[in-house]
N, C-alpha and C positions, 0 to 999 in steps of 0.2 A: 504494500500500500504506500504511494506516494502520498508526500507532504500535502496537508487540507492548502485548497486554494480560497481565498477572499477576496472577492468584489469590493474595492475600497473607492468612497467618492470624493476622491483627493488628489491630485496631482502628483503623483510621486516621481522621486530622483532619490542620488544618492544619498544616504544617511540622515532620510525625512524619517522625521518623530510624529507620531500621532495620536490619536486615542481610534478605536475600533467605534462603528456604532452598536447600541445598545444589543440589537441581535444579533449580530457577527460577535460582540463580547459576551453572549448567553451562548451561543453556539460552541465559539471557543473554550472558556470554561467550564460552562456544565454538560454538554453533548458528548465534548468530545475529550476535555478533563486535562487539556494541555496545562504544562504550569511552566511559571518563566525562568524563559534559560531556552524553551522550546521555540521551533522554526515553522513560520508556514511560510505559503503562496500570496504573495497579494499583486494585486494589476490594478489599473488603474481605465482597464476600454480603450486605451490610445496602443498599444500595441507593447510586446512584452510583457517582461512579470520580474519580479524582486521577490527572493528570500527576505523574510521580516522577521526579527527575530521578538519574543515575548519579554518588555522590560519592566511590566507592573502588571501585576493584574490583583483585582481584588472581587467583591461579588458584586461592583456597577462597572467597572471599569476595566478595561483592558490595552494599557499602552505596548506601542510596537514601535522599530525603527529598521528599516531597511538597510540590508548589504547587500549582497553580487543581484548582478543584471542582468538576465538573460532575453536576449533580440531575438526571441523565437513568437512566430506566428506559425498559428493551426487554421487559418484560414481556407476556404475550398477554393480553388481557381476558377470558378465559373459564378460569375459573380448573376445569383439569382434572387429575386424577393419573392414574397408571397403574397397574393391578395385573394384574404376566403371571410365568404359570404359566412356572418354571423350565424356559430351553431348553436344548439339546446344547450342548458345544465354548463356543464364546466368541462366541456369537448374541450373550447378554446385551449385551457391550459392544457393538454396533450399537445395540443396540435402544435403550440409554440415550441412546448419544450424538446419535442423529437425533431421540429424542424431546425431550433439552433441547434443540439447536436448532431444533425445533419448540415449543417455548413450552409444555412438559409443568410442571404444578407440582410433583409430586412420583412418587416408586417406589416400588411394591412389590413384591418376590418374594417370590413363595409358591411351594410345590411341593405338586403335582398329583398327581391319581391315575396320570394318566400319563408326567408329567416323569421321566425317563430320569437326568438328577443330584440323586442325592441327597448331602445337606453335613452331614458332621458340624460341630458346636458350633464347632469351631477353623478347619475351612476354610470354612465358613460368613461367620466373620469378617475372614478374609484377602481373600473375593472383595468383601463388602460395602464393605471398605477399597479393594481394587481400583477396584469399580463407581463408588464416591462421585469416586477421582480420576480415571475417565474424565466422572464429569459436570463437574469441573471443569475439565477441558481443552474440552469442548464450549462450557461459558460462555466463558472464553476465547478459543476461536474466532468463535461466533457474536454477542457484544458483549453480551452475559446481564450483570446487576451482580447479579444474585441467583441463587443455585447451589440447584436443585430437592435437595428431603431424598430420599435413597435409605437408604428403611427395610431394618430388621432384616428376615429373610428367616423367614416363618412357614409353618408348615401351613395346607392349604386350609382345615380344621376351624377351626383356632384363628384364621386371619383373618376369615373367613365371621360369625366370633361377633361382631367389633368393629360398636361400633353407627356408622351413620353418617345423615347426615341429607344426604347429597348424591344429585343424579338421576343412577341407577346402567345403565349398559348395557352390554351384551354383543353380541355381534357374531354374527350369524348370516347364510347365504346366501338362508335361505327369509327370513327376515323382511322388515317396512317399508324403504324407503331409511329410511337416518339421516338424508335430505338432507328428508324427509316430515317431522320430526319440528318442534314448535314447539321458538322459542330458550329456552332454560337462563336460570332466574333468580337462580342458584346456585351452586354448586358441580357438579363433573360425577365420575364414576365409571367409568373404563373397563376392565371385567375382559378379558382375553386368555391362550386357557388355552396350553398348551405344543404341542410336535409332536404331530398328533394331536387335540387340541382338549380341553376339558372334557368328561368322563365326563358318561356323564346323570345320575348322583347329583349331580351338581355344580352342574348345569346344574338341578336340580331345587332344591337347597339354593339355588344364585343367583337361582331365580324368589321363592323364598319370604322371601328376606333382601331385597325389591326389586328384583331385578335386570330390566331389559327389556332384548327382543332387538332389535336395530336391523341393517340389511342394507348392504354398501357392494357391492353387485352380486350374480352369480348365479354368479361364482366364489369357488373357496375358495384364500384366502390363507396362506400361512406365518404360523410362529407373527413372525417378525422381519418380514414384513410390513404384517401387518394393524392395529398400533399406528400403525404410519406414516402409513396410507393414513386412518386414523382420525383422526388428529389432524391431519390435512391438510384434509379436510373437515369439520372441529367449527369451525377455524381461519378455514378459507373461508365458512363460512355465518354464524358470530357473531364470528368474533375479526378479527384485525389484517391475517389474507390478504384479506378483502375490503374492502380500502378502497386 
């Protein structure tokens, strides 16, 4: 078992002193029962990570200061984001947390003609606060130094308008494999609508905004699986699963 990693929201360099926040210092002392003298992981989202070693701790507080630097990035080569249609219950937090450690760049939630939760302006904010700190426990986990942006949560209408200049696809059972498609010289675009799938107004708006239909077989997937299985195979044919 490698040294615990910590999400710190700090700028760190060499031999910064800090104190931990309250749950990375509950985590640290009572989860996992480190006492000072002891090393973990911390990063800072800008890229690399620092040994930090344990120089206080008591039962509110936990200071640390950083020594060696290591310039290592686990980032995937194919730089992709997500945009999925608002699911039921608490899918969302699967879907993020498997897609950072699948090498996702970034999140969208949008809600759909079909999506089933709708969020007002304030619980809108609470879940987006939610979602961001499950992607940072997934970094965490999976040895990520860079935590994927989980955007503000828009309408189909109003995200559909944003312009982009990335190769855009959507997932369909009748279409091409995705596995047919030439590699990406770019940026990549993965719409995923909610239970149920995108409406065909939607699915009509996503042809005309760029959207192409790409196929990962002749079954039809969840909305919490189909991102997966997606970026499992963009992964495996141009990114870091196949090497």
């Amino acid at each position: 078992m490698g040294q615990p990693r910590i999400f710190v929201d700090v700028r760190l360099g060499p031999g910064a002193q800090f104190s931990l926040d309250p749950d990375a210092a509950q985590h640290v002392g009572k989860a996992l029962r480190l006492k000072t003298g002891d090393t973990i992981t911390v990063f800072d989202g800008r890229g690399g990570e620092y040994d930090a070693i344990l120089t206080r701790m008591d039962k509110e507080h936990v200071d640390v200061k950083t020594a060696a630097f290591r310039d290592v990035e686990r980032e995937s080569p194919v730089d992709v984001g997500l945009v999925q249609g608002l699911p039921e219950a608490d899918k969302m937090d699967l879907i993020i947390q498997k897609s950072v450690e699948l090498g996702v760049a970034w999140i969208q939630p949008i809600v759909c003609d079909r999506s089933v939760v709708r969020l007002s302006a304030e619980r809108a904010a609470r879940r987006e606060s939610h979602w961001r700190r499950v992607a940072v426990a997934a970094c965490e986990q999976s040895g990520r130094n860079r935590v994927p942006e989980v955007r503000p949560t828009l309408g189909f209408l109003a995200w559909i308008a944003l312009p982009s200049e990335a190769t855009r696809l959507m997932l369909s059972p009748l279409a091409e494999p995705l596995a047919s498609r030439s590699a990406p010289t770019g940026p990549m675009e993965l719409l995923i609508g909610p239970e149920g799938g995108l409406s065909d107004r939607e699915r009509d708006l996503a042809q005309s905004r760029g959207f192409e239909s790409a196929g990962l077989g002749p079954r039809v997937l969840r909305t919490e699986t189909a991102p997966l299985a997606a970026l499992s195979v963009i992964n495996a044919l141009w990114g870091d699963l196949s090497s």
